[in-house]
N, C-alpha and C positions, 0 to 999 in steps of 0.2 A: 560451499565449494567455490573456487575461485579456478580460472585457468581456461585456455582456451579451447572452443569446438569449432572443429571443420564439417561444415556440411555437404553434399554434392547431390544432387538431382541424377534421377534415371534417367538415361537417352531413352530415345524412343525406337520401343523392340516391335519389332514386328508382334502383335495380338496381345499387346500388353494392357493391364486396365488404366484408367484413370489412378487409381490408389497405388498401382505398382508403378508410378513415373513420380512418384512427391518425393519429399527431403528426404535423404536418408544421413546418417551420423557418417560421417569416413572414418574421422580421428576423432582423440581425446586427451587431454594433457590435466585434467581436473583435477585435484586435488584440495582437500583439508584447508579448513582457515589455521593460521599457525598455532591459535589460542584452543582451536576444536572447536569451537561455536560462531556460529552467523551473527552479525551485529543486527542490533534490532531497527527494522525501519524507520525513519521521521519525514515528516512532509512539512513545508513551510506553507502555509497558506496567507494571502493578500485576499482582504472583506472587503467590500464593498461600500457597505453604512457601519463596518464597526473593526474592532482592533484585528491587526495580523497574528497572526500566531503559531507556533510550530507545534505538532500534536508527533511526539515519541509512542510506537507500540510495540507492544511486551507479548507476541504470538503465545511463548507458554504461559503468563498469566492472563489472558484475554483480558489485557487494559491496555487506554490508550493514556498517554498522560498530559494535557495540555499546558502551554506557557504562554501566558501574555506578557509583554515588558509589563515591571513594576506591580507582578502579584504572583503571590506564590500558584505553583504548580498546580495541576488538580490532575487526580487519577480519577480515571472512569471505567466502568466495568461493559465489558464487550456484551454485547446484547445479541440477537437471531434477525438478524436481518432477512429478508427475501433474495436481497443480491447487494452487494457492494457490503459497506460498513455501516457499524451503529454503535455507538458506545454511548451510555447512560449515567448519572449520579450527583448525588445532589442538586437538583435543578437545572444540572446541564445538560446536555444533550449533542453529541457530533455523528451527523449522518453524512455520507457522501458514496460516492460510485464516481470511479474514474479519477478525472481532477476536482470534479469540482463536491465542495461538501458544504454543508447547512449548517454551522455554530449557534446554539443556544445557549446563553446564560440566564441565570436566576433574573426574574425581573425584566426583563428585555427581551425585544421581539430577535427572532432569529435573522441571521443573518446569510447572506452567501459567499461562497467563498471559492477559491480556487484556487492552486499550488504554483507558486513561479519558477 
């Protein structure tokens, strides 16, 4: 859905609660992406001790798919996280919550990372 909302705040009514003075919606202009479908996430992430990289995810197939310059792709399979993300396979590993995420690759110590 693309388009925009107006929000506007309760004045303050005489014997009103706490929860009856928060956001409420006024408007709405929202509408359909033109193709019917949302485009799928990607986050660029800048490592710390190891390569940058952009990680694409596929919400209906629970994978994320990573790219480093100069190697091919890797799709990883969405895992059950506690909270935030986890995707797993072949030796790799991408966990993170919020900006910042943990990159494992085969052989190599994991690294840290975070989105610019």
């Amino acid at each position: 859905m693309v388009g925009p909302v107006t929000l506007h705040r309760s004045g303050a009514i005489d014997g009103a609660t706490a929860a009856q003075r928060r956001w409420r919606i006024r408007d709405t202009a929202l509408r359909p992406l033109p193709d019917g479908a949302a485009a799928d996430p990607s986050a660029d992430y800048a490592c710390e001790d190891g390569p940058d990289f952009t990680a694409s995810f596929d919400n209906d197939a629970d994978t994320a798919t990573i790219a480093l310059a100069g190697e091919a792709p890797v799709v990883l399979a969405g895992q059950r996280p506690a909270s935030g993300i986890w995707y797993a396979g072949e030796g790799w590993e991408l966990r993170g919550k919020g900006r910042d995420a943990t990159l494992t690759r085969p052989g190599e110590p994991p690294v840290e990372c975070g989105t610019r």
